[in-house]
VEXDREN-2710 file (C-alpha; in Angstrom, 1 decimal):
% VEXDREN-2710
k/r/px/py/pz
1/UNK/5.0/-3.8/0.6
2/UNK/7.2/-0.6/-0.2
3/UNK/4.7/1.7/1.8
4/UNK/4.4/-0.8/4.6
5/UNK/8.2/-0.8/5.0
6/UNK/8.7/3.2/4.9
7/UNK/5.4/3.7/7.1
8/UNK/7.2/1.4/10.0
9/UNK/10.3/2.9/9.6
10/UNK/9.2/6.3/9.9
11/UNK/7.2/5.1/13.5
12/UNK/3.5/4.2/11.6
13/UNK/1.4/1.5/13.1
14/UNK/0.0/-0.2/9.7
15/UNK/-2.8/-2.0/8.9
16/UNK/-3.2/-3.9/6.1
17/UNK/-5.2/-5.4/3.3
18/UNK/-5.0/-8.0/1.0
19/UNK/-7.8/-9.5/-1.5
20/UNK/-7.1/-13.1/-0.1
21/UNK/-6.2/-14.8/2.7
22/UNK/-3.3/-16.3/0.4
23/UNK/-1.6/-13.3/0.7
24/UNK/-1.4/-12.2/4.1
25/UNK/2.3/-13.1/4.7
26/UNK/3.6/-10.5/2.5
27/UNK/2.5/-7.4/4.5
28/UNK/3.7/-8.8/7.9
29/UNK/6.6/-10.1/6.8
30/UNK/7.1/-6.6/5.8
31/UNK/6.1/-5.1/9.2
32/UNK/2.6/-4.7/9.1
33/UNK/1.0/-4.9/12.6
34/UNK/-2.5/-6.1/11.5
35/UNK/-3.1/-7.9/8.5
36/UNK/-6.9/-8.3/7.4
37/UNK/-8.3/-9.8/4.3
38/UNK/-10.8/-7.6/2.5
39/UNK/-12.4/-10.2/0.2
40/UNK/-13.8/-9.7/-3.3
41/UNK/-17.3/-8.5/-3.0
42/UNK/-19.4/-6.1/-1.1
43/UNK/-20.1/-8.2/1.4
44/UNK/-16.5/-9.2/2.5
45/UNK/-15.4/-5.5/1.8
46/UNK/-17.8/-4.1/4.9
47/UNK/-16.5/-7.1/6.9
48/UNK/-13.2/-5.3/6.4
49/UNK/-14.5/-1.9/7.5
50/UNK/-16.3/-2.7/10.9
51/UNK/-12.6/-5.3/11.6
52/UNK/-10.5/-1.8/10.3
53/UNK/-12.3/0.3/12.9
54/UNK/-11.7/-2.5/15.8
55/UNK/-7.9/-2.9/15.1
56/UNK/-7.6/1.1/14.9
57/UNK/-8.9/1.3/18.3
58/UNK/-7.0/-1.9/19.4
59/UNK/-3.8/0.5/18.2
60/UNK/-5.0/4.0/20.0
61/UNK/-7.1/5.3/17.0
62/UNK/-10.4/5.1/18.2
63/UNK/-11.9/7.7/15.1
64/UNK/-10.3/5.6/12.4
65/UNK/-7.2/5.7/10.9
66/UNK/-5.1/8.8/9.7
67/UNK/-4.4/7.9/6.2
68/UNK/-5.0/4.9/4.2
69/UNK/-2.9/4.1/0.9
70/UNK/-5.1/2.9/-2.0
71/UNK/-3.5/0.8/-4.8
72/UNK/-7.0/-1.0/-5.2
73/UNK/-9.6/1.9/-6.1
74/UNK/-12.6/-0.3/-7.3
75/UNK/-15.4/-1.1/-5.3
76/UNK/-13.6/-1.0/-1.8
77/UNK/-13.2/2.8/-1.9
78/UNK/-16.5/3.4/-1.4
79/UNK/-17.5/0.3/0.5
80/UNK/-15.0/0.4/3.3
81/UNK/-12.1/2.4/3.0
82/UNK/-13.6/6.1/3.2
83/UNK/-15.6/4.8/6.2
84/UNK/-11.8/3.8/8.1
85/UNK/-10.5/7.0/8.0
86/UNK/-11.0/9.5/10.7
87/UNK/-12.9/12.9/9.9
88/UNK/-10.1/14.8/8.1
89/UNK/-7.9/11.4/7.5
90/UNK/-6.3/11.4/4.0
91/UNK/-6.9/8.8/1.3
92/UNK/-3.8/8.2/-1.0
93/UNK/-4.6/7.2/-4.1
94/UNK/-1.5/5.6/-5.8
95/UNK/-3.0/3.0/-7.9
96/UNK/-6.3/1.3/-9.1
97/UNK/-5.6/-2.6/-9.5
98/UNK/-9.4/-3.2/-9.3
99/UNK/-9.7/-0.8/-11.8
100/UNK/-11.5/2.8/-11.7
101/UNK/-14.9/3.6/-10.2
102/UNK/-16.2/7.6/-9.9
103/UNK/-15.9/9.0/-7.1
104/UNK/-19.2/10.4/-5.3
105/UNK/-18.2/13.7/-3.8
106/UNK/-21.0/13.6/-1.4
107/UNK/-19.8/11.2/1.2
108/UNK/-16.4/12.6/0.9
109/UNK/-17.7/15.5/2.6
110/UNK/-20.4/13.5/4.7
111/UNK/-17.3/11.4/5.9
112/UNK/-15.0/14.8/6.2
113/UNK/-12.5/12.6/4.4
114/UNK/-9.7/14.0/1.9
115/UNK/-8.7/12.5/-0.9
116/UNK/-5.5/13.2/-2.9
117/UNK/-3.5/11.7/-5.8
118/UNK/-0.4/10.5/-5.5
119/UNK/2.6/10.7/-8.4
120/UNK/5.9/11.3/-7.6
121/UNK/7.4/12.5/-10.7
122/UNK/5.5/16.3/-11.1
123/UNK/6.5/17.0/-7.4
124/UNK/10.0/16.1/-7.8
125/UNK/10.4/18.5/-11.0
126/UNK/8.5/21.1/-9.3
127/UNK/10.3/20.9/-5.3
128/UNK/13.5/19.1/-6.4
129/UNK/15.0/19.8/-2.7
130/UNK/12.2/18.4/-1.0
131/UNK/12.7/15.4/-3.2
132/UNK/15.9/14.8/-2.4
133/UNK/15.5/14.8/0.9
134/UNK/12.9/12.4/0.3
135/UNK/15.1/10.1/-1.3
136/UNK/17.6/10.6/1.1
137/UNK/15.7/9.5/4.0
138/UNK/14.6/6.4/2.5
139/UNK/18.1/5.6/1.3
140/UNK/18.9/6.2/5.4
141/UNK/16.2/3.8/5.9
142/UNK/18.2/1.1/4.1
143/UNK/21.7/2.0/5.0
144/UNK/20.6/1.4/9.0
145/UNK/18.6/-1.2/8.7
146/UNK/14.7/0.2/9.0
147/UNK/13.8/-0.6/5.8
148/UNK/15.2/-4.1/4.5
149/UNK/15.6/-5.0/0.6
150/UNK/14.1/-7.8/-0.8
151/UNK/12.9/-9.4/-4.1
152/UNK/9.9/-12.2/-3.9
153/UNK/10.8/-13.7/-7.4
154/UNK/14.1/-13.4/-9.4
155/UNK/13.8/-14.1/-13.0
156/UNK/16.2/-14.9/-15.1
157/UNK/16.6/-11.9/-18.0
158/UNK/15.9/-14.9/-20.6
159/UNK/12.8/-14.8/-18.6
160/UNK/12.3/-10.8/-18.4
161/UNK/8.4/-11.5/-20.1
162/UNK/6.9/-14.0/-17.5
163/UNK/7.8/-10.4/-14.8
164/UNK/5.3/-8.5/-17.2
165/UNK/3.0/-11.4/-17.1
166/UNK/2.9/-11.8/-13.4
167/UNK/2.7/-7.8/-13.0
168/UNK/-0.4/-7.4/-15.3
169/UNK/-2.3/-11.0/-14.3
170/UNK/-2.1/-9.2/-10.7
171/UNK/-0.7/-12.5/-9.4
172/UNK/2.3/-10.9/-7.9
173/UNK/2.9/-11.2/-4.3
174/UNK/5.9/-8.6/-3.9
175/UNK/9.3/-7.1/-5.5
176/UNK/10.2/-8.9/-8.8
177/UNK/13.6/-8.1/-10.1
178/UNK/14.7/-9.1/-13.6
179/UNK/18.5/-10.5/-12.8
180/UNK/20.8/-9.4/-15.6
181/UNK/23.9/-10.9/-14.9
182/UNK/24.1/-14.0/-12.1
183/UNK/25.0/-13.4/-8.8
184/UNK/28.1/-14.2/-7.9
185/UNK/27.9/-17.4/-5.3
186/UNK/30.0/-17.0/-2.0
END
């Protein structure tokens, strides 16, 4: 959800994915402009890919999309995502929810697609100006309005465990936050 809401702030059209149809909300409540549901098998996953390449060209991108964000890895790498992205598009790999699967070098360069890791926390030591400017402009997000904060589920800190739980069972459906003190009631 956090990469939906900087990529619309900073003037991206987004497109999004979610494993079930249960789950589409979340993205366009925060901004997506397409929301698709790429399934759980093979099957559903190239169902994705051909409706990815139809929405990009509904949205001015007729050679796929620019970059995608990956937090799934797994099977859908292969299976659709490297076919969405146009020739020299960028693949973002920031997670691997669906756990880790090699990565065949071959159709990277069939599909002239580049793929890149993504960690913040080497690049901040290493370009600490560029970082902060990072920072910055996402804080400026917030402070006018672009970006909008918000928490899905607020647990108790009694409760700080089931956070964990829900995180790691991959049953999340946004930002938990772990309340330490109450809020004060207006």
């Amino acid at each position: 959800m956090a990469t939906i809401a900087i990529a619309k702030a900073m003037g991206s059209k987004v497109i999004a994915g979610v494993s079930t149809e249960n789950k589409m909300h979340h993205p366009k409540a925060a901004g997506a402009d397409v929301v698709l549901c790429y399934g759980t098998d093979k099957e559903t996953y190239l169902q994705f890919k051909d409706l990815v390449k139809v929405e990009a060209k509904k949205l001015g991108f007729p050679a796929g999309v620019d970059v995608v964000v990956d937090v799934v890895q797994g099977d859908l790498f292969e299976s659709a995502l490297i076919s969405c992205v146009r020739p020299l598009g960028v693949i973002c790999l920031v997670g691997f929810t669906a756990g880790q699967k090699p990565i065949r070098p071959g159709l990277l360069l069939v599909k002239e697609v580049i793929v890149a890791g993504s960690i913040w926390g080497r690049f901040a030591q290493e370009n600490p100006g560029i970082h902060r400017q990072n920072v910055e402009e996402i804080l400026n997000f917030f402070s006018t309005g672009a970006i909008k904060p918000r928490a899905s589920t607020v647990f108790p800190i009694e409760e700080f465990a089931d956070t964990f739980e829900l995180f790691e069972s991959n049953k999340g459906q946004g930002n938990n936050v772990i309340e330490f003190l109450p809020s004060p009631r207006l």
